[in-house]
C-alpha positions as CSV (number, residue, x, y, z in Angstrom):
1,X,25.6,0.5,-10.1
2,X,22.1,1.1,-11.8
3,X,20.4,4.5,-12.7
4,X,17.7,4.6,-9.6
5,X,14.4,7.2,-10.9
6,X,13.6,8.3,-6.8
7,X,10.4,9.5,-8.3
8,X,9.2,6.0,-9.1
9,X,10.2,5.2,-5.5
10,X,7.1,4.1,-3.6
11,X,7.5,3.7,0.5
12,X,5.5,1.5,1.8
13,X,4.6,-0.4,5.0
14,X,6.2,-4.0,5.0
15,X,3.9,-7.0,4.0
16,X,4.2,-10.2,4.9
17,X,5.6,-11.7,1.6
18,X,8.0,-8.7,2.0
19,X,9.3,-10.1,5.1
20,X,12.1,-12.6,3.6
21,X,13.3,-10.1,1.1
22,X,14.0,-7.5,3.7
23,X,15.7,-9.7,5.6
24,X,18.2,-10.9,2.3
25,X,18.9,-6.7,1.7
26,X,19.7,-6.5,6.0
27,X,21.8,-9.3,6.6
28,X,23.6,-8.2,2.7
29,X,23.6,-5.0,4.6
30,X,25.1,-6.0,7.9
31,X,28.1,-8.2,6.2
32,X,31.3,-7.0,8.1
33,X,29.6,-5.2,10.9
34,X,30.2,-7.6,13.1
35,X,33.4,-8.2,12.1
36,X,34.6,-4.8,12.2
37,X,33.1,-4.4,15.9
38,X,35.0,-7.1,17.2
39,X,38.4,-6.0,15.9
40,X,37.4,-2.7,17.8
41,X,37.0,-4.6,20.2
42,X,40.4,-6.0,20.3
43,X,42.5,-3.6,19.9
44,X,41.2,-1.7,22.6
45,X,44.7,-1.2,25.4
46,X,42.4,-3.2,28.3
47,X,41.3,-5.9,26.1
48,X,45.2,-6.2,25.1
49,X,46.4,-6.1,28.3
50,X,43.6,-8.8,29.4
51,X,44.7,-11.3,26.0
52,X,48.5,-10.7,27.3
53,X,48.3,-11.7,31.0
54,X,45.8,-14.7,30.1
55,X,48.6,-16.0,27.7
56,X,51.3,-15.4,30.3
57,X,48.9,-17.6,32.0
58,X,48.3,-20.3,29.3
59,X,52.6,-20.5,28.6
60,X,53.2,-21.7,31.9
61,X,51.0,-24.8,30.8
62,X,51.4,-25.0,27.1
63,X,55.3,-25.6,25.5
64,X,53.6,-23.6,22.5
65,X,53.7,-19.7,22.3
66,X,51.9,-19.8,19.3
67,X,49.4,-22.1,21.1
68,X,49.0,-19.5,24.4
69,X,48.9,-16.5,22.0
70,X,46.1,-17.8,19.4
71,X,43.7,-20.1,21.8
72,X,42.7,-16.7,24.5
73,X,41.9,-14.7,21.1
74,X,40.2,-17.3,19.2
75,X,38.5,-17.9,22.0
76,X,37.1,-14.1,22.7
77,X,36.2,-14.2,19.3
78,X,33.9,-16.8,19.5
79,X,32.7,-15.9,22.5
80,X,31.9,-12.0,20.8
81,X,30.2,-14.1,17.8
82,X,27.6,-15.6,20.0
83,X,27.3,-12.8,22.6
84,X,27.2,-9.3,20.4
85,X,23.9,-10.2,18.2
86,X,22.2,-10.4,21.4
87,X,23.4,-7.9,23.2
88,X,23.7,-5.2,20.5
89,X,21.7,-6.6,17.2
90,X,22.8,-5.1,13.8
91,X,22.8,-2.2,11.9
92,X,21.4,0.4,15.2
93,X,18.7,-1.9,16.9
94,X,19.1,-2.7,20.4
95,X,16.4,-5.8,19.8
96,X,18.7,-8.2,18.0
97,X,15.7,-10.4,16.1
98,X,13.1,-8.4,15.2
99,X,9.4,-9.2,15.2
100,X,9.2,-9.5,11.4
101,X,5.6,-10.8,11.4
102,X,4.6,-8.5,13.9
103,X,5.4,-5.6,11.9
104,X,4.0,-6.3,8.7
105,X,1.2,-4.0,7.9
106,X,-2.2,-5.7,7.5
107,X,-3.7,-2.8,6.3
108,X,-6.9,-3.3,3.4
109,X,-4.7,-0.7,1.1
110,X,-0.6,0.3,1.6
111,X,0.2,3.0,3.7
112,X,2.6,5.2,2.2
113,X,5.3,8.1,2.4
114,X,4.8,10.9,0.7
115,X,8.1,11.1,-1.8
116,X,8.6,15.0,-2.4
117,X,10.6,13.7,-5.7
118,X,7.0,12.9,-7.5
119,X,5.6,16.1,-6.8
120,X,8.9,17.7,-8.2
121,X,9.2,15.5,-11.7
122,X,5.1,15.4,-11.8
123,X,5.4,11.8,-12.7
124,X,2.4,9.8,-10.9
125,X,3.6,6.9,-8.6
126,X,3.4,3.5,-10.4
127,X,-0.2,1.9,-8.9
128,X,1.1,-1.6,-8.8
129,X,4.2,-3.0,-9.3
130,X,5.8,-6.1,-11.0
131,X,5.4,-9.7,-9.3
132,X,8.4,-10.5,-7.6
133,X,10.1,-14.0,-7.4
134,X,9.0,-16.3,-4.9
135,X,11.3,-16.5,-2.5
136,X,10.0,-19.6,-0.5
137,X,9.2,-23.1,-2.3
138,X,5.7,-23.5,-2.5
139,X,5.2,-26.4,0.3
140,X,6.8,-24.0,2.6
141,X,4.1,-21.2,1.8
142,X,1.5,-23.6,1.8
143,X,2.9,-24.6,5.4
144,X,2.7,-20.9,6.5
145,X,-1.1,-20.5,5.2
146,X,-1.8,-23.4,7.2
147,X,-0.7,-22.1,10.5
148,X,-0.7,-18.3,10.3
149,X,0.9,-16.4,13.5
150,X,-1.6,-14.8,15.5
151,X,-0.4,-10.5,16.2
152,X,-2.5,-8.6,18.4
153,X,-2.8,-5.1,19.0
154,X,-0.1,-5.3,21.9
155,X,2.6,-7.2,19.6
156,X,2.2,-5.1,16.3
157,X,3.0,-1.9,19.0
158,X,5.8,-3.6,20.4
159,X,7.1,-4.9,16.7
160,X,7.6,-1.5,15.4
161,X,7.3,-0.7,11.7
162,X,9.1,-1.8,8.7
163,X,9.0,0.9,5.7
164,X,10.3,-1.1,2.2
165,X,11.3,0.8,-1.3
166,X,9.7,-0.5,-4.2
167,X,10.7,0.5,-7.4
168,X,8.4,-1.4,-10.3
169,X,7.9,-4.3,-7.7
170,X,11.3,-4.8,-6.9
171,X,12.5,-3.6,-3.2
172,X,15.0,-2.1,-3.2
173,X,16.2,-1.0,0.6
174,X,14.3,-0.2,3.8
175,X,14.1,1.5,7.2
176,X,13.2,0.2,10.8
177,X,11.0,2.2,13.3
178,X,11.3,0.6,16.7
179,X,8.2,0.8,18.5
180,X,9.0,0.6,22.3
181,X,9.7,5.0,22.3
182,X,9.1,7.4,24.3
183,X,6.4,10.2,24.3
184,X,7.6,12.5,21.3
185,X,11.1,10.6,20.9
186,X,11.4,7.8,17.8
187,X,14.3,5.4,17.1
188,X,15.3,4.8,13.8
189,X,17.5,1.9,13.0
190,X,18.3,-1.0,10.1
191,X,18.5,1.8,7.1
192,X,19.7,-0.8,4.5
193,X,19.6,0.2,0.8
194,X,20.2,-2.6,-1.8
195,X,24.1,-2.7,-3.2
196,X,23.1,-1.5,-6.4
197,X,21.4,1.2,-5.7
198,X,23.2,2.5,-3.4
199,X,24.7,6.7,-3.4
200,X,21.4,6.9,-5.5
201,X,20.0,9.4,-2.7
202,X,17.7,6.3,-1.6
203,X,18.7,6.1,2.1
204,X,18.4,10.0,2.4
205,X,14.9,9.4,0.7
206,X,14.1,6.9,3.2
207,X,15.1,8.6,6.2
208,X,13.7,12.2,5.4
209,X,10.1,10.8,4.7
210,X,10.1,8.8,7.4
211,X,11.0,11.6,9.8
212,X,8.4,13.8,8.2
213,X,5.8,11.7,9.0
214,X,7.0,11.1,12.7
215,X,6.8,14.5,12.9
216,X,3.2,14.9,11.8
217,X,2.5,12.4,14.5
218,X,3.2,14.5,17.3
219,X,7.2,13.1,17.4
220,X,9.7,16.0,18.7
221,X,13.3,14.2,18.7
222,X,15.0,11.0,16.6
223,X,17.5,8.7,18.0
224,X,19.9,6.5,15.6
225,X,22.2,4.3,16.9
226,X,25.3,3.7,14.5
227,X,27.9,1.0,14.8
228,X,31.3,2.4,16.6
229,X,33.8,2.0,13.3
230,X,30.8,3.3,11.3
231,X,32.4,6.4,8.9
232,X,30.3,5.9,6.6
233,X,27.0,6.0,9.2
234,X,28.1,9.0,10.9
235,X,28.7,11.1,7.9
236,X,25.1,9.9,6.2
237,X,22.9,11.1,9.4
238,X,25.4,14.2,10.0
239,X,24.7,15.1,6.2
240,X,21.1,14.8,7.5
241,X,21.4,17.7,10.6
242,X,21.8,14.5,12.9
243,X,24.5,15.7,15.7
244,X,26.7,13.5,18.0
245,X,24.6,13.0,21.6
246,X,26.0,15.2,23.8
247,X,27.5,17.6,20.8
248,X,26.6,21.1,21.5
249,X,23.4,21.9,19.6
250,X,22.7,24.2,16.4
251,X,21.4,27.1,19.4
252,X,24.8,27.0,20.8
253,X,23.4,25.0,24.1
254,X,24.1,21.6,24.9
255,X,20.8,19.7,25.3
256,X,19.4,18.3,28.3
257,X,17.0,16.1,26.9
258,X,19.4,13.2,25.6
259,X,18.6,10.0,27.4
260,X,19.9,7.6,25.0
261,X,22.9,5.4,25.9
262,X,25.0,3.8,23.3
263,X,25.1,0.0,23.2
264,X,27.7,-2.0,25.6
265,X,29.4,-5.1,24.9
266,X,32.3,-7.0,26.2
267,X,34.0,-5.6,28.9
268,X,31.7,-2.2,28.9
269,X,32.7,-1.1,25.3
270,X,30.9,1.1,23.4
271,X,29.6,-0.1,20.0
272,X,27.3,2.4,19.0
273,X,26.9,6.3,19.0
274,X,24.0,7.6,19.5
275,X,23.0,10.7,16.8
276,X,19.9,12.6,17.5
277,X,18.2,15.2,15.2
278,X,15.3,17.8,16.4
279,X,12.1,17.5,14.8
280,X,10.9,21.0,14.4
């Protein structure tokens, strides 16, 4: 682990050479969720039941019970591998390949959160940070200045926004704002910090700015969708007043206002739950 200052912590809008860093600290940050869905997956009693009978099935063909036992559930796994990325994404987004490009900020200076830890240490931001390593070899970049990718208006609305952590130039985590939302209702998803920086207060950080600034944008209610085996998650937003959809709320009434459905996979399963927290 390494000692993390938070008031050095600048949040900033993604940039375009951001965009294959962030997506080396989300897929580090995604390893196993995948995995761990689909052996939710299969140990739920229908998707037992349905592995049994079609090996019942397969022993009245095959003289191996091995054979009938191990080709249905290799077989489910694959097809979860190829099927689940699409149909749920990783780490909370229902959109399973974001619009990377799209939400880059193209901005003539950074937009920013404010980070409440400056104020509090009086330490001024650093202006600019360190160069960071190229992450592309240099025909490839000179490939991408060739051709740039047009974004409108339409697709940087649609992309969402990307919000990166840099500390002295290096980023160090990040969190996704998805932009198709409803009037006063936000979705937050991909909150990936960096593994060694994690427990650092850095996701809270990222999380409570962002909200703060959804909030002074007119935004009355966040959504965050967490994987289903997810402990970890769910005790991070809880910690941050998120509740459980449907939980009854802090005034003692059950809200009416929760729309959100958690994300389905094979056979109907739920693989997320949907938290929701009250801007007020």
């Amino acid at each position: 682990m390494v000692k993390l200052e938070l008031d050095q912590v600048v949040m900033r809008r993604m940039r375009e050479d951001d965009i294959e860093t962030v997506k080396a600290i989300i897929k580090e940050g995604c390893q196993g969720t995948e995995n761990r869905l689909i052996l939710h997956i299969l140990t739920r009693p229908v998707c037992l039941l349905l592995l049994a009978t079609v090996s019942s099935v397969l022993r009245c063909f095959l003289h191996s019970f091995i054979l009938a036992l191990i080709i249905p559930v290799f077989l489910l796994i694959v097809y979860l591998k190829f099927t689940m990325p699409r149909s749920t994404g990783v780490l909370g987004t229902r959109r399973p390949y974001w619009d990377y490009v799209g939400s880059s900020y193209r901005g003539a200076q950074d937009e920013t959160l404010s980070n409440p830890y400056s104020r509090i240490s009086g330490k001024p931001l650093p202006a600019k940070g360190k160069a960071r390593r190229r992450t592309k070899p240099k025909a490839e970049d000179k490939d991408k200045d060739s051709s740039p990718e047009i974004v409108d208006v339409e697709r940087e609305k649609a992309a969402g926004q990307v919000w990166v952590a840099d500390c002295e130039g290096e980023i160090v985590g990040c969190v996704s704002r998805e932009g198709d939302c409803r009037l006063g209702m936000r979705r937050f998803c991909r909150v990936v910090v960096g593994c060694w920086y994690r427990r650092e207060g850095l996701g809270r950080l990222l999380v409570q700015s962002l909200e703060q600034r959804e909030r002074q944008t007119g935004a009355r209610r966040v959504y965050a969708h967490v994987p289903f085996p997810s402990a970890v998650g769910e005790a991070f937003f809880r910690k941050l007043g998120y509740r459980l959809q449907g939980e009854v709320g802090y005034d003692g009434e059950e809200e009416e206002e929760d729309e959100e459905l958690p994300e389905r996979t094979f056979l109907g399963f739920h693989v997320t739950k949907v938290f929701v927290k009250d801007l007020k």
